[in-house]
C-alpha positions, 0 to 999 in steps of 0.5 A, a space after each residue: 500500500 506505501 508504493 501503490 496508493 501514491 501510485 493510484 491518486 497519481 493516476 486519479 488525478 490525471 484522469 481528473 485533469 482530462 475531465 476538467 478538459 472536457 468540460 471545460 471544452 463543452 463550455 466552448 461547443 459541442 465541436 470543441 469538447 468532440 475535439 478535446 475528447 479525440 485529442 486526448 484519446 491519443 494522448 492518454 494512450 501514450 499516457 497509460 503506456 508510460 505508465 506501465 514503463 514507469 512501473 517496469 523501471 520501479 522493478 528493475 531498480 528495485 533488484 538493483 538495490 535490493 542486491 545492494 548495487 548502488 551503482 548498479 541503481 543509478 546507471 539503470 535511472 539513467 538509462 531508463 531516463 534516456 529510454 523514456 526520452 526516446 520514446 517519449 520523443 517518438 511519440 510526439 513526433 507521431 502526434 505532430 507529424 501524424 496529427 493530419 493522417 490520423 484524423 483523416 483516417 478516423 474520418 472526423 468531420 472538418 469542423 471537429 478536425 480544425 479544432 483537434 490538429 491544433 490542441 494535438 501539436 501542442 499536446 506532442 512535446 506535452 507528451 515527451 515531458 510527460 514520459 520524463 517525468 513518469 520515469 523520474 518520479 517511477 525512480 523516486 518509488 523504487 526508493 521508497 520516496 512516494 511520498 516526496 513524489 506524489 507531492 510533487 505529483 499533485 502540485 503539478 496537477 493543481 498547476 495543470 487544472 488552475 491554469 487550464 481553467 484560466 487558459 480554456 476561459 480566455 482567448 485560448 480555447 483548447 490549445 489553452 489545456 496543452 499550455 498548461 499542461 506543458 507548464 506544470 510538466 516542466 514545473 515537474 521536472 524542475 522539481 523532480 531534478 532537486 528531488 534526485 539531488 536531494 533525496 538520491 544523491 543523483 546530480 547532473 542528471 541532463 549531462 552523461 554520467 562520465 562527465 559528472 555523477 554520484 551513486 544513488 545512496 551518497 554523495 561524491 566528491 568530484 571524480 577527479 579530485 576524490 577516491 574514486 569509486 573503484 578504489 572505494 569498492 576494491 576496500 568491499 565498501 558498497 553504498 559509499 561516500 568519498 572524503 578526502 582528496 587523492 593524487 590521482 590514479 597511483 595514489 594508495 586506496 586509503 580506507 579512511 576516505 570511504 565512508 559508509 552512508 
């Protein structure tokens, strides 16, 4: 119930935010809430389908730390972070280059059409940012911070559902729902970003992890400056921190540097 509970409200309230959607496109007309409805079709078939990826990701780091492998941990985050991008990437190249031949294929009357090709190209990099944050928050259950992720959930849903309201009632019309929602996703990553560095220890997670990187359950002193993890774990120190400052590669591993977290 600690993991899935978090996991449910999450999804309770995107389903929430697509009703507020519809009815606030039926305000518009009858045209819009039609468009409003087929555009989300698209986009919350991608939305379940992270979704499921997102809990896939859980599993997989949830062995790597059950084995005690830190390390192990943080290159499976990362590389589930580029994964999610990719697919995330896919995905919203076929709602904005494939938003015409969609919508012909399925026949919508001209009316409906006008309306859903514009909220679908702005629904496409919604739905990139959405595959990272999925992935982003699936790494914070894995260790056990479902708490600090669901908080960050339901704030980027109450920013979602505030400015979409205030968006869809102004001059913006449906395109008024996908600005919000890429707001409040970018809002997610932001915080989802402190969030690895605060609770995980992962820093720079845009960059590769050979430029700069942490493990999952500590912090590092710069590579270049510190022990170094190999020099940590040849002492059989796992989930270590390194203080200190060695000379470089032929410096002696000294067990006074490796700290246990």
């Amino acid at each position: 119930m600690r993991l899935a509970l978090p996991l449910l409200l999450e999804l309770s309230l995107g389903v929430a935010a697509g009703v507020l959607g519809t009815v606030l496109a039926g305000q518009i007309a009858d045209a819009s809430a039609a468009a409003f409805a087929l555009s989300m079709q698209f986009f919350h078939t991608a939305f379940l389908l992270f979704r499921i990826v997102g809990a896939g990701i859980s599993v997989v780091l949830s062995q790597q730390l059950g084995y005690n492998n830190p390390i192990a941990a943080e290159t499976a985050a990362r590389t589930a972070l580029l994964a999610s991008f990719v697919m995330g990437l896919i995905a919203a190249a076929v709602l904005w280059f494939g938003s015409d031949r969609l919508l012909l294929h399925f026949e919508v009357p001209e009316e409906v059409r006008l309306q859903a090709k514009p909220l679908m190209l702005w629904l496409a990099p919604c739905v990139l940012l959405d595959a990272l944050v999925v992935a982003m928050a699936s790494v914070m259950r894995a260790h056990l911070f479902a708490a600090q992720s669901l908080r960050v959930m339901m704030l980027m849903h109450l920013c979602h559902w505030g400015l979409a309201w205030l968006l869809m009632s102004g001059s913006f019309g449906l395109s008024g729902f996908a600005m919000a929602s890429l707001v409040s996703r970018i809002l997610s990553l932001v915080l989802l970003t402190r969030c690895w560095d605060r609770y995980l220890g992962i820093k720079t997670i845009w960059i590769t992890p050979d430029a700069g990187s942490s493990l999952v359950s500590g912090n590092f002193a710069d590579w270049t400056t510190g022990c170094g993890r190999e020099c940590c774990l040849a002492l059989g120190v796992h989930g270590i921190g390194c203080g200190g400052v060695a000379t470089g590669h032929n410096s002696t591993c000294n067990p006074g540097l490796c700290s246990s977290i």
